[in-house]
N, C-alpha and C positions, 0 to 999 in steps of 0.2 A: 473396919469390922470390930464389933465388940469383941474383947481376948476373950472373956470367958467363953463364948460360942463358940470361936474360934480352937480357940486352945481345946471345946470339949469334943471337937468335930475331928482334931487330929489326935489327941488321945483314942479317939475311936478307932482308928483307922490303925494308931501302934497296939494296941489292944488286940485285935483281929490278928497282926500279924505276929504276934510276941515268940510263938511258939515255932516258925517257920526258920532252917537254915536261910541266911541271906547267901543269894549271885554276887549283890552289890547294893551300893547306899551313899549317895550324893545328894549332895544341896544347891542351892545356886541365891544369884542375886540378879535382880531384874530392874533394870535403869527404864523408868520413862517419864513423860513430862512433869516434874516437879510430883514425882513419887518414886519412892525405893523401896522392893518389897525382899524380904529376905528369909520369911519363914515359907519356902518352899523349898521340896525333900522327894527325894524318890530311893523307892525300894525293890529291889529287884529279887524275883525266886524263880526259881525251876520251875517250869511247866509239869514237868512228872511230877514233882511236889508239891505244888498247889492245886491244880486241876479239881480232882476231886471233892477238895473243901471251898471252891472259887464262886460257885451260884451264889452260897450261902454268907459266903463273905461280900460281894455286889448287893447280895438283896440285900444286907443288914445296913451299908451303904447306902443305900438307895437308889441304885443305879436303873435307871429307866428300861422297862421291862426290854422292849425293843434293842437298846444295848446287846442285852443279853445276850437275846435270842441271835442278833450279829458275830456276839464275841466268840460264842461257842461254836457255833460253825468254823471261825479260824485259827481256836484254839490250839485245835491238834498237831496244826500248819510250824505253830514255834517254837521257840527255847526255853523264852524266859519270860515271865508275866513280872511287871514292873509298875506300882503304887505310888500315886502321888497326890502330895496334899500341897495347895496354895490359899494362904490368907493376904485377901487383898484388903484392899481401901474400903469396897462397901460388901465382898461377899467371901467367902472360901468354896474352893473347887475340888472336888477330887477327880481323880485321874487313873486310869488303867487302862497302859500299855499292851500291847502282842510284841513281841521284839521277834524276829526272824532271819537272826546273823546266822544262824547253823544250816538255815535252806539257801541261803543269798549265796555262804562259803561253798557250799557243795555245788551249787550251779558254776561259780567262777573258776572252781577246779579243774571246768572241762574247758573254757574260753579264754584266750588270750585278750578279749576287748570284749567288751558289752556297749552296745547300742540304746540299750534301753534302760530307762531306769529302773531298781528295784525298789517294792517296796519293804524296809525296812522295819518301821515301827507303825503300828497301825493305834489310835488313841480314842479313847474313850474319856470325855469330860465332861465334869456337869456341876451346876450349886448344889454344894451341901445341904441348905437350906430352901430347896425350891429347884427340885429335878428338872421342871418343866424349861429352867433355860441351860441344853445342853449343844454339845455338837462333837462331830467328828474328825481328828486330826490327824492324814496319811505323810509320811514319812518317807522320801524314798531317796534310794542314796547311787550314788554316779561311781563304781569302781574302775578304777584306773583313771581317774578325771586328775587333769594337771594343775600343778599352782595358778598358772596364767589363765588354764580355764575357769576356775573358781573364784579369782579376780574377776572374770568378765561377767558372772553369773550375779556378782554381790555389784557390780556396776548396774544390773539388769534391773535389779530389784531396786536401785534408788533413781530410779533412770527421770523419775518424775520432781524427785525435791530439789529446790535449791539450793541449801544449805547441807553440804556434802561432808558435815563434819563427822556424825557417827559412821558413814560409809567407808573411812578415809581410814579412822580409829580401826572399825575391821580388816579395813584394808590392811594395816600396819601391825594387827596382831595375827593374823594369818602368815605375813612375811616373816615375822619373828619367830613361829612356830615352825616356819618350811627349814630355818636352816637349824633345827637343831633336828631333823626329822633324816628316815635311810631309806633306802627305795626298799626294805624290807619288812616296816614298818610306817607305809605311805599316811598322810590325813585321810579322814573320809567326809566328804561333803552331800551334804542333803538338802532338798528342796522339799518347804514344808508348805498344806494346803491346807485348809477346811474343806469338809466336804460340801459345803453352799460356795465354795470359791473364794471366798470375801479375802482373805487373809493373803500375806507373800512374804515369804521370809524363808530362812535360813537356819542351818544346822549345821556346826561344821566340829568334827571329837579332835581335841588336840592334847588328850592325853598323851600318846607319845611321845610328845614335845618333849616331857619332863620337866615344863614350865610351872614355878610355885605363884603365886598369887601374888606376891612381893615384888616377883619379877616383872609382872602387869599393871604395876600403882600406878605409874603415872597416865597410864592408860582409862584406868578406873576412874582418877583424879578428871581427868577430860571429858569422863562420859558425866560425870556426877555433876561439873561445870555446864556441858552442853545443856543439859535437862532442866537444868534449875533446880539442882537436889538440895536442900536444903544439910549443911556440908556436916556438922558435929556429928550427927547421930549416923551419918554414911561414913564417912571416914573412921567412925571410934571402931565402926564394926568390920570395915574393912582388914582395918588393923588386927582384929581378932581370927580372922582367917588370914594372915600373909603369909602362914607356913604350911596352906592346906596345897594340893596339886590342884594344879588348872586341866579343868576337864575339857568341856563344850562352851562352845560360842554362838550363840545364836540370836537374830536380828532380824529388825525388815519390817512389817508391818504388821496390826493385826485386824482381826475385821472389822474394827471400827475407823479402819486407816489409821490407828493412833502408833508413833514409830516407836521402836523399846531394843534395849539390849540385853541382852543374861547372859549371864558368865557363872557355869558350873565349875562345881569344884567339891572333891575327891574327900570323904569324910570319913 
């Protein structure tokens, strides 16, 4: 993507929000075939705090009328409305979130076990540049799901390739996050869709871990080998985040069957 469009598309989007207290503000890096994308950012704010300024911030966006008319019917439903911009290889996306941790916590207050999944984060994506190719991303998350079941879940999702090295890679930073974790601060794992189905993959928050990004290099170093990253400019930048927290880990496929990994981390 050209920077300049690029860069004027996410100045847009911090512009819009300049004035807003933030929830929260993480970044991430996104591993896939013989690309590394790393200017992607999310923002998070209160629902009672943005609500009423939120039309006007989507329309100026340009977020596809129909969006809307979806989002604001589930508005009222959540916490915290969360912003996100990605520049890729040929386009930039924006993104906005429904987050619905404070309905999901109150419903689990009353169950010892859940059967069913929740959903979580409901997503709104689309070209900056060209509304017309968007689509819909549900979020739903398994509470009280065990290690060994979320191992068998990330087995599920590669159940078709080969070459089980990124699978293997999550495999082994899920384990390393389980033993620095309390049953009083569990992982949460998620199973992520589009809503045309195409897409399979994964979300798994391992901020509790209290794992730094330093602690994940050689991990990083293997994804960045698996993919054919081309290593100077992945590695200089890795390096410049080794002292951020490791947030989210997320994997699997995406609708174009194309496999990718991202690794969030705490800004």
């Amino acid at each position: 993507m050209n920077s300049k469009k690029g860069d004027h598309a996410a100045n847009l989007l911090f512009n819009l929000l300049d004035n807003f207290p933030l929830e929260g503000n993480e970044a991430s890096v996104k591993f896939s075939w013989k690309a590394f994308l790393n200017i992607r950012f999310l923002i998070g704010i209160r629902t009672d705090t943005i609500s009423i300024h939120l039309e006007n911030i989507c329309s100026q966006l340009s977020m596809p009328k129909h969006f809307w008319d979806q989002l604001k019917k589930t508005l009222p439903e959540s916490n915290t409305v969360l912003f996100g911009f990605e520049e890729g290889i040929s386009q930039c996306i924006y993104k906005v979130y429904l987050e619905f941790w404070e309905k999901n916590s109150t419903t689990l207050q009353h169950i010892s076990q859940c059967e069913s999944p929740l959903l979580q984060y409901l997503g709104f994506k689309w070209d900056a540049f060209d509304r017309r190719k968007h689509v819909i991303t549900k979020y739903y998350c398994y509470p009280f799901l065990s290690i060994h079941s979320m191992l068998k879940n990330l087995e599920t999702i590669y159940r078709n390739t080969k070459d089980k090295t990124a699978l293997n890679i999550a495999k082994a930073l899920l384990r390393l996050s389980a033993t620095r974790m309390t049953i009083k601060n569990p992982l949460m794992y998620l199973d992520v869709t589009d809503d045309d189905g195409m897409r399979n993959s994964f979300d798994i928050n391992l901020y509790n871990a209290g794992l730094k990004i330093l602690d994940i290099q050689p991990f990083l170093i293997e994804i960045q080998k698996y993919f054919e990253i081309e290593g100077q400019s992945c590695l200089s930048f890795l390096s410049q985040i080794k002292g951020k927290t490791l947030g989210h880990l997320s994997g699997g496929f995406d609708r174009q069957g194309n496999e990718f990994l991202t690794v969030y981390y705490d800004i």
